[in-house]
C-alpha positions as CSV (number, residue, x, y, z in Angstrom):
1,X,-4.5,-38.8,33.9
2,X,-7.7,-39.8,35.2
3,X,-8.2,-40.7,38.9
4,X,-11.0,-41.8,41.0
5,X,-11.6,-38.6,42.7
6,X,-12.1,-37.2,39.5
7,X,-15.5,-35.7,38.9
8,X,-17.8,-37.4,36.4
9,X,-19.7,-34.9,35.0
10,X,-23.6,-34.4,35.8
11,X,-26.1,-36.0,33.4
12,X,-28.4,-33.2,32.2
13,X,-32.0,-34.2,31.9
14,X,-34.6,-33.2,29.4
15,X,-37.8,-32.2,30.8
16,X,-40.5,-32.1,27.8
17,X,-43.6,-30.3,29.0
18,X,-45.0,-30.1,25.5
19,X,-46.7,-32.6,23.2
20,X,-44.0,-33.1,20.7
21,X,-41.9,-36.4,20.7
22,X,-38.2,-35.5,20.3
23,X,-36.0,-36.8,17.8
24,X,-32.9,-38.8,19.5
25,X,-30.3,-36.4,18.1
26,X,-32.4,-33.6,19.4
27,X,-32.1,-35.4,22.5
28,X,-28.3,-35.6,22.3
29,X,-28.3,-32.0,21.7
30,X,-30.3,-30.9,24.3
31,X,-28.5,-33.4,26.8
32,X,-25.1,-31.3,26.3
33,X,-27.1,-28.3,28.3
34,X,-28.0,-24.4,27.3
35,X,-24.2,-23.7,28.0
36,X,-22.5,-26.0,25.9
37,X,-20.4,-24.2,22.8
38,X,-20.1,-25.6,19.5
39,X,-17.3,-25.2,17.8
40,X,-17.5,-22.7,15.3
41,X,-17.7,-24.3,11.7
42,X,-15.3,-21.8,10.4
43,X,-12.5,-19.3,12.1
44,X,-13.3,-16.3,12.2
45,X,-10.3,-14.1,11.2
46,X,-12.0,-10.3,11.2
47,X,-12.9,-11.4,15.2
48,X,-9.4,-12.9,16.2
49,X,-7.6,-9.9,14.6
50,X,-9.9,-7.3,16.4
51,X,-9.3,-9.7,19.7
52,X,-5.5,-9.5,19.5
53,X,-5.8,-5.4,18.6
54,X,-7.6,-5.0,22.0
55,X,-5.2,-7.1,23.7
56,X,-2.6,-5.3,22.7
57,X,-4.3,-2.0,23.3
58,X,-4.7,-3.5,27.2
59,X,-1.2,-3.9,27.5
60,X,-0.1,-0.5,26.1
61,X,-2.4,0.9,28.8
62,X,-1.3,-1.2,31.5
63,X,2.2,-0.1,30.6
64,X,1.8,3.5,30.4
65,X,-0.7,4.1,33.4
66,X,1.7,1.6,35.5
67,X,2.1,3.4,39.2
68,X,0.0,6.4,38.1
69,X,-2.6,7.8,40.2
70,X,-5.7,7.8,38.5
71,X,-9.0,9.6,39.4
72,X,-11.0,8.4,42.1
73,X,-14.0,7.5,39.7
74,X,-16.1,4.7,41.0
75,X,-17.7,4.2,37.4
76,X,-16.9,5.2,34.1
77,X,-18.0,4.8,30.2
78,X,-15.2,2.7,28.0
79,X,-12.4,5.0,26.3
80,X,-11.8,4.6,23.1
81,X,-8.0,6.0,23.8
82,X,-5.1,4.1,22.5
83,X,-1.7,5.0,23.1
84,X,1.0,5.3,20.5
85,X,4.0,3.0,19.4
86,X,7.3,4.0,20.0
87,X,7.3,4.2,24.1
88,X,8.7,0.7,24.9
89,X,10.8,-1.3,21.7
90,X,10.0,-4.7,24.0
91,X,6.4,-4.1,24.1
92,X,6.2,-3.1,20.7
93,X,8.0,-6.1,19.0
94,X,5.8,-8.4,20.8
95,X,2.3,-6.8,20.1
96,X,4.1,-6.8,16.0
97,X,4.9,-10.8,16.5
98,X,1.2,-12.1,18.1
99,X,-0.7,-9.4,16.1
100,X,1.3,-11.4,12.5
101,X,2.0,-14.6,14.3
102,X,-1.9,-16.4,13.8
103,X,-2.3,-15.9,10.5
104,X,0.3,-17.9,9.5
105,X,-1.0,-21.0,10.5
106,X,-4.9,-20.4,11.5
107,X,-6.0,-20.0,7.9
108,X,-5.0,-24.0,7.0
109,X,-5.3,-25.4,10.5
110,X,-8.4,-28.1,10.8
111,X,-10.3,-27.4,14.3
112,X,-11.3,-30.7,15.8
113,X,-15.3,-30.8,15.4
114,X,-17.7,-31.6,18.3
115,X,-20.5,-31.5,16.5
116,X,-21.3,-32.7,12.9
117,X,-23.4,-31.9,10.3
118,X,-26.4,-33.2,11.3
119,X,-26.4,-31.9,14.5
120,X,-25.9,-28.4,13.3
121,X,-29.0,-29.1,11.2
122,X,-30.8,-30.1,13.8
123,X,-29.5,-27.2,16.3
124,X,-31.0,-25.0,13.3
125,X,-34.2,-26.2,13.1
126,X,-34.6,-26.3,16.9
127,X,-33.8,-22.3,17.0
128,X,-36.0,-21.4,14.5
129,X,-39.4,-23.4,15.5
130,X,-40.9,-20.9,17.1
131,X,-43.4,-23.7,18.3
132,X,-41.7,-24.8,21.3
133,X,-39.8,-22.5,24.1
134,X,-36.6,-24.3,25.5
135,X,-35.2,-23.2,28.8
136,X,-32.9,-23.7,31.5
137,X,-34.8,-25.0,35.2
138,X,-34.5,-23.0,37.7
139,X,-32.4,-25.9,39.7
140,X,-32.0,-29.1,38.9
141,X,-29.7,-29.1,36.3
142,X,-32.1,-29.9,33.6
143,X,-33.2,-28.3,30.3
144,X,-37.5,-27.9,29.9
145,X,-39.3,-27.8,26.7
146,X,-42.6,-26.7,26.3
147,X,-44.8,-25.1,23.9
148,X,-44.3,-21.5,23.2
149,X,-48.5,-21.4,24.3
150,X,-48.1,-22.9,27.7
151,X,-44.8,-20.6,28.4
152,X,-47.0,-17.4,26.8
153,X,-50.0,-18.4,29.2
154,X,-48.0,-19.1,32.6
155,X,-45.5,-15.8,32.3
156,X,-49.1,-14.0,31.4
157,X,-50.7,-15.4,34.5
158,X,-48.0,-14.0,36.4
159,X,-47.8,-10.8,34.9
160,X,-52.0,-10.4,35.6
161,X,-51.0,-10.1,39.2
162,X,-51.6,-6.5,40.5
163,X,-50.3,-6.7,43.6
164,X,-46.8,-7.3,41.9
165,X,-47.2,-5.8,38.1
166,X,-49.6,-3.6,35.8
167,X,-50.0,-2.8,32.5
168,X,-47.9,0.4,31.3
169,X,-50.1,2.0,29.1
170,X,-47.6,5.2,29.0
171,X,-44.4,3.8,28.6
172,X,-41.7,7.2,27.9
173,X,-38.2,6.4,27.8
174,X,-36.7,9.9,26.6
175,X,-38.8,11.1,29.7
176,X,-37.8,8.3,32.0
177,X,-33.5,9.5,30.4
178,X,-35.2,12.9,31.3
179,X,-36.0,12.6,35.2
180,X,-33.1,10.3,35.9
181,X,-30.3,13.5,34.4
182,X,-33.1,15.8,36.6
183,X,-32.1,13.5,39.8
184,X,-28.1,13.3,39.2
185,X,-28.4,16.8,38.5
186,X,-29.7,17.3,42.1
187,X,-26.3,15.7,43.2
188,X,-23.9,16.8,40.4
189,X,-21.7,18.4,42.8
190,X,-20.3,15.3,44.7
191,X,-19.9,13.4,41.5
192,X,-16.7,13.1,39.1
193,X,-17.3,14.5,35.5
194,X,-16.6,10.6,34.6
195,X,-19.5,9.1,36.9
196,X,-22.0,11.5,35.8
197,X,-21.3,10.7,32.0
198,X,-21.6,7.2,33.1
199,X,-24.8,7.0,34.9
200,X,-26.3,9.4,32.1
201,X,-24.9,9.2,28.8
202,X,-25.7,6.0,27.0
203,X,-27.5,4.4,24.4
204,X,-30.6,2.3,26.6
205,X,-32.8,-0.9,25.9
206,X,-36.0,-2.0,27.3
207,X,-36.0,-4.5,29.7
208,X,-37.2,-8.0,28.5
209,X,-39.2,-10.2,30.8
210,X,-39.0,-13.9,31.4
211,X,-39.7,-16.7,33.2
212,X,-37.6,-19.7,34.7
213,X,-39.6,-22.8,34.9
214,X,-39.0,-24.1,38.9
215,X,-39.4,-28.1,38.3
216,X,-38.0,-28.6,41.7
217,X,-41.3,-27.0,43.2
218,X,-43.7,-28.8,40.8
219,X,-44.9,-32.3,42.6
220,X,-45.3,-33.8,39.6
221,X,-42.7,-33.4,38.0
222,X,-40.4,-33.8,41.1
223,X,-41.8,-37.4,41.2
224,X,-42.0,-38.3,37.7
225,X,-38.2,-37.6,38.0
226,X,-37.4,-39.7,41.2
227,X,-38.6,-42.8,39.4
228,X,-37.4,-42.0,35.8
229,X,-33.4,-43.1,35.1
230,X,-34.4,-41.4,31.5
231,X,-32.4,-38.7,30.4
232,X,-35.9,-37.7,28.7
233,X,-39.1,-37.7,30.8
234,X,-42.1,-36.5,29.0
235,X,-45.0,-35.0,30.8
236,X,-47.0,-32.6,29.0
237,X,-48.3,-29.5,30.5
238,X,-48.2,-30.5,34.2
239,X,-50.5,-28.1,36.0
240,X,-48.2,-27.1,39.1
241,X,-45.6,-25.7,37.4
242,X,-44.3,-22.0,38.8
243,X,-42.0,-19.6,36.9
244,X,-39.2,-17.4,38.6
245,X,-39.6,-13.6,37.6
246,X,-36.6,-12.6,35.7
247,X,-36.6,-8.9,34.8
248,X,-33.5,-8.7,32.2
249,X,-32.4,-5.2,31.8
250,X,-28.7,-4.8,31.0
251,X,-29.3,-1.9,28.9
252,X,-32.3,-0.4,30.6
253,X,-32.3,3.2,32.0
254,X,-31.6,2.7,34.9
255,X,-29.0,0.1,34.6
256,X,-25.8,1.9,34.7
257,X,-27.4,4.2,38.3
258,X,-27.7,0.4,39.7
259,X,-24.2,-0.7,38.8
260,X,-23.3,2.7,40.5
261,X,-25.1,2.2,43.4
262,X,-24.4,-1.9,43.9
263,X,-20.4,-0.6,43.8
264,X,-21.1,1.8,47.1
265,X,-23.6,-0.4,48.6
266,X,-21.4,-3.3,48.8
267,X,-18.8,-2.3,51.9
268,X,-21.8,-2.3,53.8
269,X,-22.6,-6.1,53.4
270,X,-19.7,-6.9,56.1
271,X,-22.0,-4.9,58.9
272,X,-24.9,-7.6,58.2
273,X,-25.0,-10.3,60.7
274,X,-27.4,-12.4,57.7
275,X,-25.2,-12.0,54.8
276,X,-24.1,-15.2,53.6
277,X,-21.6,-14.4,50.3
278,X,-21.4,-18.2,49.0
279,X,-21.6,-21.7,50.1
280,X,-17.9,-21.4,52.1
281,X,-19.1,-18.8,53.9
282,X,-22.2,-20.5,55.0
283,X,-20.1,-23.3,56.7
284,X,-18.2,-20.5,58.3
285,X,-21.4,-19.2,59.9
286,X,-22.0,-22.6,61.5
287,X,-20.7,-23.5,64.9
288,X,-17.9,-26.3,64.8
289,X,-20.0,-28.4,66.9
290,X,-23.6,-29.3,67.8
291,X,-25.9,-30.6,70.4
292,X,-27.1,-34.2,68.9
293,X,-30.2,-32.8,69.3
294,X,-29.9,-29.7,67.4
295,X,-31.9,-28.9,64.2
296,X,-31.0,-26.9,61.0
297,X,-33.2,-25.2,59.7
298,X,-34.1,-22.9,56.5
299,X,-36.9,-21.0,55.0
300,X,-38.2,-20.7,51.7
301,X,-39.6,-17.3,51.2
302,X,-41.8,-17.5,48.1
303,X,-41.5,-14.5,45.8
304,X,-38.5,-13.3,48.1
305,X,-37.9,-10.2,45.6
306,X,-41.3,-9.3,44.7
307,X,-42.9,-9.2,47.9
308,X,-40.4,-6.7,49.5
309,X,-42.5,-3.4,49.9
310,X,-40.2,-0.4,48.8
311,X,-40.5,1.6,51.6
312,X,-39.5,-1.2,53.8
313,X,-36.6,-2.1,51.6
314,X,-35.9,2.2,51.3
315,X,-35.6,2.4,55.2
316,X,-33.4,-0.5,55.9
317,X,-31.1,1.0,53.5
318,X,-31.5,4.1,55.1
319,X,-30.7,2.6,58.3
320,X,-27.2,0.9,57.1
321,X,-26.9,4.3,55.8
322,X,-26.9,5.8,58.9
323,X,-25.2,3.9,61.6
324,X,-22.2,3.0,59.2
325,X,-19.4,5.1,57.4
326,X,-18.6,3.3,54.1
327,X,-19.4,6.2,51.6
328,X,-16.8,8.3,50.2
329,X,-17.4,11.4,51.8
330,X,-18.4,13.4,48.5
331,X,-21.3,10.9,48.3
332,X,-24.8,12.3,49.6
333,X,-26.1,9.8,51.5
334,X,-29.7,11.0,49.7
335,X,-28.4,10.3,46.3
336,X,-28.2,6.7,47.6
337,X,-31.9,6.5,48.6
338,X,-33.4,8.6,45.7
339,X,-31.5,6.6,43.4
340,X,-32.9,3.3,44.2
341,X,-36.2,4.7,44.9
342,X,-36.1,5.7,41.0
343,X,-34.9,2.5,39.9
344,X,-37.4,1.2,41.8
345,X,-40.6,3.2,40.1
346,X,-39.1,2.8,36.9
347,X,-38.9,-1.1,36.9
348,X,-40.7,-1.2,33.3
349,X,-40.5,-4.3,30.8
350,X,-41.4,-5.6,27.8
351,X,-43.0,-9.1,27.7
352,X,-45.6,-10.3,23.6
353,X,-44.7,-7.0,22.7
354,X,-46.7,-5.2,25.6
355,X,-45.2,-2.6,28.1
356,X,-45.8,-3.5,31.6
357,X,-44.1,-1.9,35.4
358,X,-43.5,-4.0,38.4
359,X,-45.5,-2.1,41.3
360,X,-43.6,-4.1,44.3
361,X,-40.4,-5.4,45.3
362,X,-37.4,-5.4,42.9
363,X,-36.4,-7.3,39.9
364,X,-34.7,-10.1,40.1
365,X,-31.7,-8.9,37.2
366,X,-30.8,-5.5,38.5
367,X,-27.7,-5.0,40.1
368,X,-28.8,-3.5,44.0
369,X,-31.6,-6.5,44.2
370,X,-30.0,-8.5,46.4
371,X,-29.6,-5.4,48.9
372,X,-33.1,-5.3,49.7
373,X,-33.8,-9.1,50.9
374,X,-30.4,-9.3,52.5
């Protein structure tokens, strides 16, 4: 039942940066935001069977691992390990009666559309014209379009920055797999056989680089969308628009040393006078009451990430390091500083098919970023 402190939910705008005019179900699309979820056309029986088979398999862990002590592995690869029927009748009649119960019905059952065919045409069409590049702002709450050019051109002119990046014109990742076994090797001996498997044995990706267009800094646009009660407002290739860096690398090689290293990091983040975790805790850091003439204040650092020097970022980790007792005690404290030091001289990306490495600061997308600013 709806009431008046009920939320109504946030009108997404549609920022078209490119020259194209926009069809108004393309608008209607667009409006529903870069996280809305159309409902599948058709079930998918394969995936729901394989879903309820891994549920299952959950609970016959849960059940036969219940008050065991497992190892003290602070990482670890997926296991494949199932246990067998026959342990607990209860269990096993009820994985029998969801794993058949589904298909009974699924197979006939009509799913209630929200979107029809013509919007699926047009969500087609809109993935596959390679003309235009469609992202979500950086804040805002507001999808940009522009053409796949001016996106190429403005990540480009980013990426032609030395201070920050340069072009990798040896880029070896059996080598890079190479010195990062070399370096846990170094510090096998405080390491379970589990973590080590983890932080060296997988299949990796390259990075991928992007950019996330920050309409809230561009004047232009800013004002154009002050005066505009449009969900569209066109304004074709405005000429102070600024990207945020995103390095994506969930598969990268040194992705699985970062988780590692963000899980043991993270007890230290109570020690830090400056760590703010979310918005609650913000107005927990603010004094219940106020001189009238007192002033908040905050600072925008630009390029927060990038501009952090990694020896300066190295030694304040070092320092927290030092003064404060948060590591298991089989952990070398030096695995902790050569490990980010190699994630941070092996930051390399792929961005029109060309190699490059970022020479300062961290990337905004691995895991033990935020450690370095905070």
């Amino acid at each position: 039942m709806a009431t008046d402190k009920q939320k109504k939910p946030q009108v997404i705008k549609i920022i078209n940066l490119s020259n194209k005019d926009i069809t108004p179900n393309k608008i209607s699309i667009l409006s529903k935001g870069l996280k809305f979820t159309p409902t599948p056309q058709r079930s998918n029986y394969y995936e729901m069977k394989d879903d309820i088979s891994e549920f299952c398999r959950k609970l016959r862990l849960a059940e036969e691992f219940h008050g065991k002590q497992i190892d003290e592995s602070i990482a670890r690869n997926n296991s494949n390990y199932t246990p067998t029927k026959g342990k607990n009748k209860a269990l096993d009649c009820y994985c029998d009666y969801i794993t058949n119960f589904p298909f009974q019905f699924t197979k006939k059952q009509k799913h209630s559309q929200n979107f029809n065919k013509r919007e699926w045409n047009d969500l087609i069409k809109l993935r596959e014209d390679k003309t235009i590049t469609i992202k979500e702002a950086d804040k805002g709450n507001a999808v940009v379009l522009m053409t796949t050019n001016d996106y190429k051109n403005l990540v480009l002119s980013l990426l032609k920055d030395e201070t920050y990046y340069e072009r990798a014109q040896q880029y070896n990742q059996p080598k890079i797999m190479y010195n990062l076994r070399t370096l846990i090797n170094t510090y096998r001996e405080g390491l379970t056989d589990k973590e080590y498997e983890y932080i060296t044995n997988f299949k990796c990706k390259s990075s991928l680089f992007y950019g996330i267009p920050k309409v809230h800094k561009s004047q232009i646009i800013s004002e154009t969308c002050k005066t505009s009660t449009d969900i569209l407002i066109k304004i074709p290739s405005p000429n102070d628009l600024k990207f945020r860096p995103i390095i994506a690398g969930p598969a990268c090689e040194t992705h699985r040393l970062s988780n590692f290293l963000d899980t043991l990091l993270k007890p230290f983040l109570k020690h830090i006078k400056s760590y703010v975790r979310d918005d609650i805790d913000m107005l927990n850091h603010l004094p219940k009451t106020v001189n009238e003439k007192t002033l908040l204040v905050s600072f925008d650092v630009i390029n927060l990430y990038s501009n952090i020097p990694h020896t300066l970022g190295i030694e304040a980790i070092t320092f927290w390091l030092n003064n404060y007792f948060e590591l298991p005690t089989r952990i070398n404290k030096e695995l902790i500083i050569e490990g980010l030091t190699f994630i941070l001289e092996n930051n390399y990306f792929i961005f029109d098919n060309n190699f490059y490495r970022q020479r300062s600061g961290t990337a905004m997308g691995t895991r033990t970023a935020p450690f370095l600013p905070t």
